[in-house]
C-alpha beads as a LAMMPS data file, in Angstrom:
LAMMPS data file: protein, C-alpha beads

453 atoms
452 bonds

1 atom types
1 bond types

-500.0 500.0 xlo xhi
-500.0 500.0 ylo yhi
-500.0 500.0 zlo zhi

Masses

1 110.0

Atoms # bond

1 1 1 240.118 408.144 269.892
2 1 1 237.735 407.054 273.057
3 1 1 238.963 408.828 276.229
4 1 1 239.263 405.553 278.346
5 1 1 239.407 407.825 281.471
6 1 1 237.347 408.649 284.568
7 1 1 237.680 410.838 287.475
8 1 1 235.977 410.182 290.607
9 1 1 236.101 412.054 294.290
10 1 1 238.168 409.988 296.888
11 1 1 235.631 407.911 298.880
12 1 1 235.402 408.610 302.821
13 1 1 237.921 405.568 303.305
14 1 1 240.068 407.032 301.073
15 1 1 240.425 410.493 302.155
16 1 1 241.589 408.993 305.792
17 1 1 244.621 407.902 303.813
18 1 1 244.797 410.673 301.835
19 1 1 245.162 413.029 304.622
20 1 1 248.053 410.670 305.953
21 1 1 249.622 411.088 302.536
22 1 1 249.880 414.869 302.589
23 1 1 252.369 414.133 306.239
24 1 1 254.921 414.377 303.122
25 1 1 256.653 416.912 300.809
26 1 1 254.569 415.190 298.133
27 1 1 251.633 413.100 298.520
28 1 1 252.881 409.824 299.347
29 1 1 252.097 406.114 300.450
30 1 1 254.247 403.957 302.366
31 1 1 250.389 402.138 303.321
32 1 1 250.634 398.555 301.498
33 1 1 248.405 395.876 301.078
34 1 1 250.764 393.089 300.496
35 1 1 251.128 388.842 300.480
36 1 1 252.412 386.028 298.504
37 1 1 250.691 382.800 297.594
38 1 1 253.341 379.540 297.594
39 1 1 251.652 377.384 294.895
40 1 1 252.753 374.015 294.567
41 1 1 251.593 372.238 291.351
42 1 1 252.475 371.688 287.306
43 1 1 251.277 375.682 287.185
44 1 1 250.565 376.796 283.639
45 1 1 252.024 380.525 283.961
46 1 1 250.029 381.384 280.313
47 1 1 246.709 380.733 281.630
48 1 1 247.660 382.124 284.821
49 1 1 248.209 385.154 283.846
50 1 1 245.257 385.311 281.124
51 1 1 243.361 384.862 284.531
52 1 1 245.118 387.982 286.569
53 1 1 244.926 389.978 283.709
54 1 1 240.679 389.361 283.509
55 1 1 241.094 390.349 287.012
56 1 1 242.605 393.687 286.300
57 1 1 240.046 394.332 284.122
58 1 1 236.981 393.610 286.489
59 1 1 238.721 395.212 289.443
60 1 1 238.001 399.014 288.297
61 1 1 239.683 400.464 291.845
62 1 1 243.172 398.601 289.833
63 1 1 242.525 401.030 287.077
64 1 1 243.430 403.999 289.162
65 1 1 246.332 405.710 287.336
66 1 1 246.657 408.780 289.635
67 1 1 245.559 410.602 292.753
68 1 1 245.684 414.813 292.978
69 1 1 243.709 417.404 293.629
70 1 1 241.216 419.181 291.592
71 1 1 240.924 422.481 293.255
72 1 1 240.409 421.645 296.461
73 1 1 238.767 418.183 296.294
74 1 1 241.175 415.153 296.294
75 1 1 239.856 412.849 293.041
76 1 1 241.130 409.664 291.705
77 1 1 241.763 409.447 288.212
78 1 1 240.973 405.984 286.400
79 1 1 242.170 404.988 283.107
80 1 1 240.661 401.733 281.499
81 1 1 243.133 400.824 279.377
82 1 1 245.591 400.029 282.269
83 1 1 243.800 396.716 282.570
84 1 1 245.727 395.715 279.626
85 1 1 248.497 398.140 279.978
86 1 1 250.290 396.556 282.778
87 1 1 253.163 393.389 283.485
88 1 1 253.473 390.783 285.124
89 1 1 256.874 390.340 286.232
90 1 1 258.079 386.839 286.210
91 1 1 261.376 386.199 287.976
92 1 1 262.969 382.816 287.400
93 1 1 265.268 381.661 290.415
94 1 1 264.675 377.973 289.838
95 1 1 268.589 376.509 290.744
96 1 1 269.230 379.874 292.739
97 1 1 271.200 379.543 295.544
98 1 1 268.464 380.931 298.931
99 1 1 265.995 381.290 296.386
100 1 1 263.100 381.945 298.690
101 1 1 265.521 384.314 300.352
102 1 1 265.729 386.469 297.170
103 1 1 261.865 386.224 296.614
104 1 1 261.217 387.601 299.773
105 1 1 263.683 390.204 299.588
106 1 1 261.869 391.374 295.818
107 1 1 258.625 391.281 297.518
108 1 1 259.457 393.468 300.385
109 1 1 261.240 396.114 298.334
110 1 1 258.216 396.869 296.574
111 1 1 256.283 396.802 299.603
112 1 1 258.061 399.074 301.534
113 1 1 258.444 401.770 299.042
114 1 1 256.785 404.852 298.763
115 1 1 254.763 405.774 295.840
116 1 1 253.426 409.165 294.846
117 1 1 250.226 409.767 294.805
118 1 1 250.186 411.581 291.138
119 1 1 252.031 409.129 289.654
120 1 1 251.082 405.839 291.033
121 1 1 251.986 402.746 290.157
122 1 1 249.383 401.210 292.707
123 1 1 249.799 397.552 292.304
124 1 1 251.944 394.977 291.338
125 1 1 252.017 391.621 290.519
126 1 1 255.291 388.988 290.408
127 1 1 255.341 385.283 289.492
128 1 1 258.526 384.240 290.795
129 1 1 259.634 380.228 289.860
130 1 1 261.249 379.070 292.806
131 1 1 261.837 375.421 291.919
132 1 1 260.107 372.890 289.249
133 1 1 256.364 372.695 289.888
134 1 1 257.186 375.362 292.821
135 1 1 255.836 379.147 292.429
136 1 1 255.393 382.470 294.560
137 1 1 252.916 384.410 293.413
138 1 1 252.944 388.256 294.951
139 1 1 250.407 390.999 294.800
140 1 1 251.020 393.873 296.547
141 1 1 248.565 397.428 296.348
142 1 1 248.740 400.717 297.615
143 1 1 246.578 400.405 300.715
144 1 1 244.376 403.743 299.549
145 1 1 243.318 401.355 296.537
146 1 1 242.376 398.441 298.551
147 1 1 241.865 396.441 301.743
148 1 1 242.836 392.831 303.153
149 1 1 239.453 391.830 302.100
150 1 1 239.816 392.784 298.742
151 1 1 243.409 390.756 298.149
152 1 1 241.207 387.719 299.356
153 1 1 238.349 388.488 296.475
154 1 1 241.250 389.108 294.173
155 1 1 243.103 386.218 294.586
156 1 1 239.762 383.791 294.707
157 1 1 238.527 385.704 291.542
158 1 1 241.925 384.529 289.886
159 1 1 242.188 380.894 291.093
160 1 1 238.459 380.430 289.854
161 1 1 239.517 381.906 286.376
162 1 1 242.020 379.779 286.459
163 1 1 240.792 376.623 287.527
164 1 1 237.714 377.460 284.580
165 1 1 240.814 377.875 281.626
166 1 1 242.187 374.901 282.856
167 1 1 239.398 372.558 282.824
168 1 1 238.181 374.462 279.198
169 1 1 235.165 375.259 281.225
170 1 1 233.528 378.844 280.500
171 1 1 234.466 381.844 282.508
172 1 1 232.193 382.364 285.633
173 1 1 230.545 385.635 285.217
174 1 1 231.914 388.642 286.939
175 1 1 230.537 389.818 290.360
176 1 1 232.488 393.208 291.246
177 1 1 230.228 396.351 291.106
178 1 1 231.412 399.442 289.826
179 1 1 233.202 402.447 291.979
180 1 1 230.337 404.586 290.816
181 1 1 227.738 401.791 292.031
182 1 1 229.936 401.859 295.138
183 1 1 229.872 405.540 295.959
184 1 1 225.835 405.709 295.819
185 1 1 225.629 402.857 299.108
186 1 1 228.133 405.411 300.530
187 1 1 226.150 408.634 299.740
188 1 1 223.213 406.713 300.862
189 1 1 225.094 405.792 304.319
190 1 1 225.717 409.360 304.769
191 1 1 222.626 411.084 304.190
192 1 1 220.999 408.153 306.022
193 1 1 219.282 408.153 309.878
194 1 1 222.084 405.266 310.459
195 1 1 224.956 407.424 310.311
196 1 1 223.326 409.967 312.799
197 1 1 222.560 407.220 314.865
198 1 1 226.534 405.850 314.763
199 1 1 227.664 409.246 315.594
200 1 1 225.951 409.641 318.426
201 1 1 226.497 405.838 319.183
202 1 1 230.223 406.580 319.414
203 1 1 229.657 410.022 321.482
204 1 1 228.169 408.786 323.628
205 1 1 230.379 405.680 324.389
206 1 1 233.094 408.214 324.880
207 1 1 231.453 410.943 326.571
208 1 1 233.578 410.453 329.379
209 1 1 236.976 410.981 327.552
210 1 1 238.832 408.515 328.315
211 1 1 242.585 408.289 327.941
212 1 1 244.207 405.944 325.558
213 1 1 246.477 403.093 327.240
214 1 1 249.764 401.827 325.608
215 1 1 252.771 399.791 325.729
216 1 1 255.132 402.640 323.929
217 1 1 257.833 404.502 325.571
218 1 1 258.742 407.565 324.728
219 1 1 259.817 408.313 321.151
220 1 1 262.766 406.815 320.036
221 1 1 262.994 409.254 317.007
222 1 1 261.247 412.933 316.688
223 1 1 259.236 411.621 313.602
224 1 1 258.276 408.326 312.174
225 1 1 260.455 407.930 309.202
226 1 1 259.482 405.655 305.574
227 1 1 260.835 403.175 306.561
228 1 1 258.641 399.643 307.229
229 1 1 256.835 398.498 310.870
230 1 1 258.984 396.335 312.757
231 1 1 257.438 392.493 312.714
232 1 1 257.467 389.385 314.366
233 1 1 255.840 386.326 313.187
234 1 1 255.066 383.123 315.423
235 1 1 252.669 380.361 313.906
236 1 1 250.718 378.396 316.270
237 1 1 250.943 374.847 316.201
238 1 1 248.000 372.341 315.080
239 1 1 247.178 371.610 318.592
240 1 1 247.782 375.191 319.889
241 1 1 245.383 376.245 317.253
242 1 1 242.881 373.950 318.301
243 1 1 242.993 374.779 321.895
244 1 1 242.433 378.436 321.165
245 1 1 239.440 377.563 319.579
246 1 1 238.307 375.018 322.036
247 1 1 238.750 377.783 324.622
248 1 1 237.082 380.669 322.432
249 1 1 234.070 378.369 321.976
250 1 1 234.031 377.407 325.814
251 1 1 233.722 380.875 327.056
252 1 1 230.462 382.565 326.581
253 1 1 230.181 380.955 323.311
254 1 1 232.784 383.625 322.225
255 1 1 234.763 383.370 319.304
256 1 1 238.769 383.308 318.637
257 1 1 238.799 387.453 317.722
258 1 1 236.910 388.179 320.707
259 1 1 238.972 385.808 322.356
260 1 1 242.377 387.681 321.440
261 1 1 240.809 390.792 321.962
262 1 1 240.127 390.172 325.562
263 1 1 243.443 388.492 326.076
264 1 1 244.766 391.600 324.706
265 1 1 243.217 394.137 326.857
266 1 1 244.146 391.862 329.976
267 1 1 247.964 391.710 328.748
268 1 1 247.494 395.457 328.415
269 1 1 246.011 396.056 332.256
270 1 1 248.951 393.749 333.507
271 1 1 251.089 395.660 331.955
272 1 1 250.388 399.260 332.981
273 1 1 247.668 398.520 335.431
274 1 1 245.432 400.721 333.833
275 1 1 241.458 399.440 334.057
276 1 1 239.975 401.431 331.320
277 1 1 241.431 400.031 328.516
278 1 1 240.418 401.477 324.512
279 1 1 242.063 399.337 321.579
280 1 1 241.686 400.141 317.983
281 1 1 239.790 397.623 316.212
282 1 1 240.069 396.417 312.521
283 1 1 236.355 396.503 310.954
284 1 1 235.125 395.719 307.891
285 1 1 233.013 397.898 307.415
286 1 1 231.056 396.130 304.303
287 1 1 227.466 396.125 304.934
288 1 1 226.320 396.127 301.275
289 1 1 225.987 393.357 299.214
290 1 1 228.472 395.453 296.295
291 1 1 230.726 396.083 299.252
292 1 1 231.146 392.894 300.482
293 1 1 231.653 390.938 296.691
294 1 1 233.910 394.234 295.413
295 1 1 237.923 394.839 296.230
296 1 1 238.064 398.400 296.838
297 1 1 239.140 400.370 300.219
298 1 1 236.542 399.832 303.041
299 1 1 238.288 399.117 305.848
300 1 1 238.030 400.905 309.351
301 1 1 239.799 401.154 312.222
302 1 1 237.585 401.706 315.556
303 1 1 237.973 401.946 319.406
304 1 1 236.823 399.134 321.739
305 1 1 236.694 399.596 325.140
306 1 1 237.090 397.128 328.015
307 1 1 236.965 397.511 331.476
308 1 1 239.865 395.308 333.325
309 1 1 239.951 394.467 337.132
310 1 1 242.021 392.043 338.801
311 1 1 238.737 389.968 339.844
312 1 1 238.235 389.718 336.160
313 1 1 238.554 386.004 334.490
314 1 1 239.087 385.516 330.886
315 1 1 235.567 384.854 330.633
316 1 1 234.540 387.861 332.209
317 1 1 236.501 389.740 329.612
318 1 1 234.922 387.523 326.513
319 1 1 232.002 388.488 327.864
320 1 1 232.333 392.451 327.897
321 1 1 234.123 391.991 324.322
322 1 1 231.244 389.786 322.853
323 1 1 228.821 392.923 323.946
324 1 1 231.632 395.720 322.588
325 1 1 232.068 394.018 319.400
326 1 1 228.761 393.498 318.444
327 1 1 228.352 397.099 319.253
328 1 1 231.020 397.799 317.142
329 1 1 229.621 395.737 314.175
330 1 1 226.311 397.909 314.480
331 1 1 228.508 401.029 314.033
332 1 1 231.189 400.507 311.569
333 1 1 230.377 402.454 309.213
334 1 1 231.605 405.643 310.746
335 1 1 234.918 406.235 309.996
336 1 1 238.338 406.584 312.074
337 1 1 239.088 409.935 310.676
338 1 1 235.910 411.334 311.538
339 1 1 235.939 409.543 314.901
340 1 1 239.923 411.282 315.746
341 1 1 238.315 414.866 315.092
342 1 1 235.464 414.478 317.196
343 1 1 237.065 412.321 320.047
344 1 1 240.120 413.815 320.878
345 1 1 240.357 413.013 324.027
346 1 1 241.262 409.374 322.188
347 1 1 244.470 410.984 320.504
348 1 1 247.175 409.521 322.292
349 1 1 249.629 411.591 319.898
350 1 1 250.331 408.608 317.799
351 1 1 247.542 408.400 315.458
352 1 1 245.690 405.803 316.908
353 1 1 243.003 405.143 319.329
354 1 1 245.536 402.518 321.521
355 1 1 247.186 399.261 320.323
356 1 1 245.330 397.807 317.580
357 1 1 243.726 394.434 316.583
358 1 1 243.745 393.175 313.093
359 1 1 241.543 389.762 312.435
360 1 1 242.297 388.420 309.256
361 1 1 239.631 385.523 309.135
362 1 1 239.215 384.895 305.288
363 1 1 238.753 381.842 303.436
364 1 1 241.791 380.957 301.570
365 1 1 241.727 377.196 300.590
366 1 1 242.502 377.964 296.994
367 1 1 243.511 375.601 294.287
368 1 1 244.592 376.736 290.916
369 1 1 243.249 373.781 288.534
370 1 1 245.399 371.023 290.693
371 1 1 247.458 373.219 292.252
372 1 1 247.867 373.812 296.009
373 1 1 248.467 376.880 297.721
374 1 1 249.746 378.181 300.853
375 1 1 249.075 382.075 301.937
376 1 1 251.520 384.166 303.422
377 1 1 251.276 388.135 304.263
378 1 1 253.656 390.788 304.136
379 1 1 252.311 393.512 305.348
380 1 1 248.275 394.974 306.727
381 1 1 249.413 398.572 306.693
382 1 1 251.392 400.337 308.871
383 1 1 251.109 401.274 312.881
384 1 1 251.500 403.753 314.740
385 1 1 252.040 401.978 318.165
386 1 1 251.554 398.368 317.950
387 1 1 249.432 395.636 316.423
388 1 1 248.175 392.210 316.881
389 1 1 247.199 390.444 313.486
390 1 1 246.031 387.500 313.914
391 1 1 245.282 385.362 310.344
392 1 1 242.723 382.346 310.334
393 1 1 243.016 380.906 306.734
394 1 1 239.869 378.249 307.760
395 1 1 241.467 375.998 305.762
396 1 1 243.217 373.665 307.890
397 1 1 246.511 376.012 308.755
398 1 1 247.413 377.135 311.837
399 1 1 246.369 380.045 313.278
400 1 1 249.375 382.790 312.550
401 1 1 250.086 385.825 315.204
402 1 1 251.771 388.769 313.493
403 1 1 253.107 391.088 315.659
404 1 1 253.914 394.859 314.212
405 1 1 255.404 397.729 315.651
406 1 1 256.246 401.560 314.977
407 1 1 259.781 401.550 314.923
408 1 1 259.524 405.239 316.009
409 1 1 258.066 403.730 320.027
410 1 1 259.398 400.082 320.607
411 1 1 262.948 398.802 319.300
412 1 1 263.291 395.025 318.298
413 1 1 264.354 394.062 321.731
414 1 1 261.079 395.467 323.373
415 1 1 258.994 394.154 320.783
416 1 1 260.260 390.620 320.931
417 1 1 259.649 390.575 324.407
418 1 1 256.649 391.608 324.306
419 1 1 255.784 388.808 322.113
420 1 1 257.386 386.508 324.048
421 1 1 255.461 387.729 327.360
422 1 1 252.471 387.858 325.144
423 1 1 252.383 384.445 324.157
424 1 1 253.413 382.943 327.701
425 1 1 250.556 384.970 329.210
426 1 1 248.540 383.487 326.431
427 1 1 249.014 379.500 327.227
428 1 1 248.919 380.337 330.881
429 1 1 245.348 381.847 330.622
430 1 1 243.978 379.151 328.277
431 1 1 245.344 376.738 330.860
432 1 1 242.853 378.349 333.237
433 1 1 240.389 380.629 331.637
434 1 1 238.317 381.236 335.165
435 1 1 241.434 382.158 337.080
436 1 1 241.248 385.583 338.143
437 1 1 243.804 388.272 336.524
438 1 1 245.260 388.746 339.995
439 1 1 246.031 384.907 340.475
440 1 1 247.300 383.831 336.552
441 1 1 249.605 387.361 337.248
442 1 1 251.113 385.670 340.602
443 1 1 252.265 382.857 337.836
444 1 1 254.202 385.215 335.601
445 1 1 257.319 386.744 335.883
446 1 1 256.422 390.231 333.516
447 1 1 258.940 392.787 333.928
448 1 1 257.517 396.241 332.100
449 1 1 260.018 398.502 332.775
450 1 1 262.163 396.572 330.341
451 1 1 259.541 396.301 327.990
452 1 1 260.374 400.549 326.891
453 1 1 261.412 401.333 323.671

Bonds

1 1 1 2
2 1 2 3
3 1 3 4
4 1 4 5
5 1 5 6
6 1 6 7
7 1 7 8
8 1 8 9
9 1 9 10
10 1 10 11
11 1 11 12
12 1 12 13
13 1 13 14
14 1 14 15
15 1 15 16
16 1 16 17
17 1 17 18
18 1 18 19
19 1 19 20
20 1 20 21
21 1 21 22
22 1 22 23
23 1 23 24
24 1 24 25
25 1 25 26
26 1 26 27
27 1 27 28
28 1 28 29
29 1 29 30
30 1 30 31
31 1 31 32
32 1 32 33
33 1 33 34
34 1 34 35
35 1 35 36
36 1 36 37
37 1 37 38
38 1 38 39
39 1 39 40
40 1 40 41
41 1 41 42
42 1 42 43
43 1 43 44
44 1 44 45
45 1 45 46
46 1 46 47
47 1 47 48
48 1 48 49
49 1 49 50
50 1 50 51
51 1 51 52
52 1 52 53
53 1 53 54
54 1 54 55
55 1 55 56
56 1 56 57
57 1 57 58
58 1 58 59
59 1 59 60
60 1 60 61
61 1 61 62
62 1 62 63
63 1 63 64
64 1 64 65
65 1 65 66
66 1 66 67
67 1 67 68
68 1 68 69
69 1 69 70
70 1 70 71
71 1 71 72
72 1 72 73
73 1 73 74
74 1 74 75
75 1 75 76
76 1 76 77
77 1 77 78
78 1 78 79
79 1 79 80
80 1 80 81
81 1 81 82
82 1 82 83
83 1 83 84
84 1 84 85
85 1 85 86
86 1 86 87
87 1 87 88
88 1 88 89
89 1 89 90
90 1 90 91
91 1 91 92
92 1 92 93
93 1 93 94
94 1 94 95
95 1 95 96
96 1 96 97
97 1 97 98
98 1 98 99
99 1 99 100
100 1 100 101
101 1 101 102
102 1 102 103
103 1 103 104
104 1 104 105
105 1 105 106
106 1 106 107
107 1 107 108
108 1 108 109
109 1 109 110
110 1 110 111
111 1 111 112
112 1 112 113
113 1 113 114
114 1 114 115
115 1 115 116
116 1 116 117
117 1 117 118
118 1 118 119
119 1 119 120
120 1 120 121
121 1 121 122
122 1 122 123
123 1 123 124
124 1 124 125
125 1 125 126
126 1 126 127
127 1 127 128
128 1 128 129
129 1 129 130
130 1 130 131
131 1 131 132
132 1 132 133
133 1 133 134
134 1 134 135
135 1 135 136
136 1 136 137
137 1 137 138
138 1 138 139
139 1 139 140
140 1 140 141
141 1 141 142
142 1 142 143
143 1 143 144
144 1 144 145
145 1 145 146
146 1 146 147
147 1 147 148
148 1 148 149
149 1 149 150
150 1 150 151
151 1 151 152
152 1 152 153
153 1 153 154
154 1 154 155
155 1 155 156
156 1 156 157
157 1 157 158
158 1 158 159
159 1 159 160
160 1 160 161
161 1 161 162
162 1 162 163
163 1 163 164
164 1 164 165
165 1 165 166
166 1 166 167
167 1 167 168
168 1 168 169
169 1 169 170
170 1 170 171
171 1 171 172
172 1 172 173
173 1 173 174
174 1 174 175
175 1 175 176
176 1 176 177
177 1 177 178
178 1 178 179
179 1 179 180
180 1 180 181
181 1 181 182
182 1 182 183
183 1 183 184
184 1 184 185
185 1 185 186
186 1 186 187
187 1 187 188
188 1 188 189
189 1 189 190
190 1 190 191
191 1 191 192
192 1 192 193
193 1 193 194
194 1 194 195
195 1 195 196
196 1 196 197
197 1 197 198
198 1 198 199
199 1 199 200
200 1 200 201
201 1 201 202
202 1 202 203
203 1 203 204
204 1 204 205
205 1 205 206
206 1 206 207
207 1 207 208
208 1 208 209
209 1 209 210
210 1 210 211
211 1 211 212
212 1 212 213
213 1 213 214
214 1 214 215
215 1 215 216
216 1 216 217
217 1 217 218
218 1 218 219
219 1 219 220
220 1 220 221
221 1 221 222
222 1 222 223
223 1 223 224
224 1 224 225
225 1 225 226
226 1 226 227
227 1 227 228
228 1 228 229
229 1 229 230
230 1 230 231
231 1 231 232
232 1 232 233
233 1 233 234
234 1 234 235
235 1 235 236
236 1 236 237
237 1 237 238
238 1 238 239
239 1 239 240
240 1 240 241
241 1 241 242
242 1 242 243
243 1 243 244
244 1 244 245
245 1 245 246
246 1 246 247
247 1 247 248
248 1 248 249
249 1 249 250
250 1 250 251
251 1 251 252
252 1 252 253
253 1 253 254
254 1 254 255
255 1 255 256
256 1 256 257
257 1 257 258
258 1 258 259
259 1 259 260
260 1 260 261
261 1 261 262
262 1 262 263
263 1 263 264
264 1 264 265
265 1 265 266
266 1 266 267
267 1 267 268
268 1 268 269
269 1 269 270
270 1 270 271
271 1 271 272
272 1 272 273
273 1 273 274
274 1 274 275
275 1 275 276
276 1 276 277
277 1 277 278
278 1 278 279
279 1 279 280
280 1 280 281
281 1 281 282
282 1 282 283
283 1 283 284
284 1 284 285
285 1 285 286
286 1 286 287
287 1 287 288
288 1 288 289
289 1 289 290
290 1 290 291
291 1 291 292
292 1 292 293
293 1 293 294
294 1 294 295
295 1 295 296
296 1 296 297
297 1 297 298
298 1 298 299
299 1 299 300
300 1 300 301
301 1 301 302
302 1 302 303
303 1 303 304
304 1 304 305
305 1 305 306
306 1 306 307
307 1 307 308
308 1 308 309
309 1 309 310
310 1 310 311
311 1 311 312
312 1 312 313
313 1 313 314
314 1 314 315
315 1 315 316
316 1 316 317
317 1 317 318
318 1 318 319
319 1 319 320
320 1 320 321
321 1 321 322
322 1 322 323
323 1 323 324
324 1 324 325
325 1 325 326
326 1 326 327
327 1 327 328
328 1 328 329
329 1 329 330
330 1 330 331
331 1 331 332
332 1 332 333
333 1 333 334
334 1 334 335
335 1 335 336
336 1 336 337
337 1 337 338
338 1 338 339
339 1 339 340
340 1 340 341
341 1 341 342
342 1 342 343
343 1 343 344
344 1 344 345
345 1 345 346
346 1 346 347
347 1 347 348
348 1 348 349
349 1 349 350
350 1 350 351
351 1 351 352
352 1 352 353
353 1 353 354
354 1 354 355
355 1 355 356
356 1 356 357
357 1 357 358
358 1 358 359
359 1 359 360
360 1 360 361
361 1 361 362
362 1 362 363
363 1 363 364
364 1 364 365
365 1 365 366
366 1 366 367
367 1 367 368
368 1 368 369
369 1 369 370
370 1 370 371
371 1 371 372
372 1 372 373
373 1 373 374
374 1 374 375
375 1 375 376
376 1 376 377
377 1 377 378
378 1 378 379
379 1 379 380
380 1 380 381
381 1 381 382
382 1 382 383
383 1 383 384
384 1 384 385
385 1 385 386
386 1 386 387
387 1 387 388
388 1 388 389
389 1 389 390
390 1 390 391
391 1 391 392
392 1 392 393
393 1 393 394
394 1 394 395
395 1 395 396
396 1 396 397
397 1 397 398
398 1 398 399
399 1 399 400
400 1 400 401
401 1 401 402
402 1 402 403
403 1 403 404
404 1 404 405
405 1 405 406
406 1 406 407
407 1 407 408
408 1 408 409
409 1 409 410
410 1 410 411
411 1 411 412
412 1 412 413
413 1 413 414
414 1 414 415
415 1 415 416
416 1 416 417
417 1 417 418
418 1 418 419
419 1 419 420
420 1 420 421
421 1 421 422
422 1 422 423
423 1 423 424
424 1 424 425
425 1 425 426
426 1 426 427
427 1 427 428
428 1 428 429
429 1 429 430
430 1 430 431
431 1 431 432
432 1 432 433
433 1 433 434
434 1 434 435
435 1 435 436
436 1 436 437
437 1 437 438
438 1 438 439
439 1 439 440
440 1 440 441
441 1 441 442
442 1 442 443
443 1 443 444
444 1 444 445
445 1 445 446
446 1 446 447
447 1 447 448
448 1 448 449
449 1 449 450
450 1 450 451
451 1 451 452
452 1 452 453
């Protein structure tokens, strides 16, 4: 018999996850990757899943079957007959009283569970029917396998299968590299003059030591326990949408992330009237062709600082966070866990540089053959203080603010209201985006001390 396995070191990316996983008895993940596409459409669920299943089989990160330690070097074990040795679970509640309801509920079982590390199962996939010519499709992976970006290449990768079966077309060829292929850009990176030049990059932005800034009170618990962030979703309207990016392309010709950013850091500053303000950052970090056409774990979380006064305008701010983030961009490559031992000045205790910004600005008008689909997620990770995601689907859908917090610093009650000051302070500043902080704050009614835990 062929021995359809493989055993590979963890990449850099990984190991910041695996060192999060050995916070329990066993090595664990609670770290998902998780969303749910509504397709509406005559679906054929045979061809649909002959598409997933040629997926599996190009994705080789999916064909990781374990994760453990081979003397003292965490490795990932891959098994290539798991692209065939899998299910897809198809749940029928067509006629089911709150179907949706029960859907969701499925979905976010599996995505809030943990899952051992030596064992795995890493992914899943479920084709629930919720009605006649009415389907949820969820895929959900542990986050140590892949990123946000990668569900996007995943899930285009299937529709265009798809959409080729239906029409009897042939197959488009594959595009995803191999991990191997993958792991010589990063050993490249890392013996390179570039990653010298980010470390000292990010040094020497933080020579000073700054403190982090956040919202949390004091622990609510002594430890963060398994169970999920809390969340609170609010979708902008069609013309709220619009006038975000009116306003984003009015001001410095910035765009809507930098745009949130800096309306972040000023929400931030009038809430704790701190001026030096450091958020964490959702990068990339693909600057290889392979990376960028390849699901596999990339992603990187990085500080961003902004300096806030209360002469500051919203401009001012898009301003200093068009200059940060391109600096940022430059740099992403080094990673988080490297950046926490070396700047430790930045550990605020909780894991993370300050409250963190996830932009989630994919291209997701997929069709399967005729059908139409609508993109909903479930979950980015997990936080360790709080995060603003903010999804832009380009497709026509309005822009969607997901709000998460670590159930260990805010309760629901502060988080909602944070959201809810959030937001107001929001509309108010793209009312006037050259109003000073100090005058747009004379217009709100904030109340922080409330705001705790």
């Amino acid at each position: 018999m062929i021995d359809s396995t493989l055993q590979l070191p963890l990449s850099a990316p990984q190991r910041d996850f695996w060192e999060a996983a050995l916070a329990y008895p066993v090595p664990s993940t609670h770290i998902y990757a998780a969303e749910y596409f509504e397709i509406r459409g005559a679906l054929d669920t045979d061809a649909f899943e002959r598409a997933l299943r040629q997926v599996i089989r190009e994705a080789q990160t999916l064909h990781t079957t374990r994760i453990v330690l081979d003397g003292d070097t965490p490795v990932r074990v891959l098994d290539a007959a798991l692209a065939d040795d899998w299910a897809l679970e198809r749940v029928d509640l067509a006629g089911t009283k709150d179907a949706h309801a029960v859907a969701l509920a499925g979905m976010r079982a599996h995505c809030t569970g943990a899952i051992e590390l030596a064992r795995g199962p890493f992914f899943r996939h479920t084709l629930y029917r919720i009605a006649p010519d009415h389907y949820y499709w969820y895929h959900g992976y542990a986050h140590i396998l892949v990123d946000g970006y990668s569900g996007s290449l995943i899930a285009t990768r299937a529709a265009e299968l798809y959409s080729a079966f239906a029409a009897g077309a042939k197959a488009p060829p594959a595009r995803f590299a191999s991990l191997a292929e993958l792991q010589l850009d990063e050993d490249a990176y890392r013996a390179s003059e570039q990653f010298a030049h980010d470390r000292r990059y990010w040094l020497e932005r933080f020579a000073d030591q700054p403190r982090t800034v956040t919202l949390a009170g004091p622990a609510r618990f002594p430890e963060r326990d398994d169970g999920p962030d809390l969340r609170e979703t609010r979708i902008a309207s069609a013309s709220e949408s619009a006038r975000i990016e009116a306003v984003a392309k009015g001001l410095f010709t910035s765009t809507v992330p930098r745009l949130v950013t800096a309306l972040t850091a000023a929400y931030l500053y009038l809430n704790t009237g701190a001026h030096d303000i450091v958020l964490s950052v959702a990068a990339m970090a693909r600057t290889s062709a392979r990376e960028r056409r390849t699901p596999t774990q990339c992603a990187n979380m990085l500080p961003l600082r902004l300096h806030v006064e209360p002469g500051h305008t919203l401009d001012d701010l898009c301003r200093q966070a068009n200059r940060e983030m391109t600096a940022l961009r430059q740099h992403q490559r080094y990673r988080m866990g490297d950046l926490h031992r070396e700047l430790t000045s930045l550990d605020n205790g909780q894991g993370v540089f300050g409250p963190e910004i996830n932009i989630m600005a994919f291209d997701y008008d997929l069709r399967f053959g005729d059908c139409v689909t609508t993109s909903h997620n479930l979950s980015v990770g997990t936080t360790d203080d709080l995060m603003v995601n903010l999804t832009d689907r380009r497709n026509g859908e309005p822009l969607r603010f997901d709000f998460d917090a670590s159930p260990q610093y805010y309760s629901r009650d502060a988080l909602n209201a944070h959201v809810g000051q959030f937001l107001t302070f929001m509309r108010v500043a793209l009312d006037d985006p050259f109003a000073t902080l100090g005058a747009l704050e004379s217009r709100l009614d904030f109340q922080p001390a409330a705001l705790a835990g």
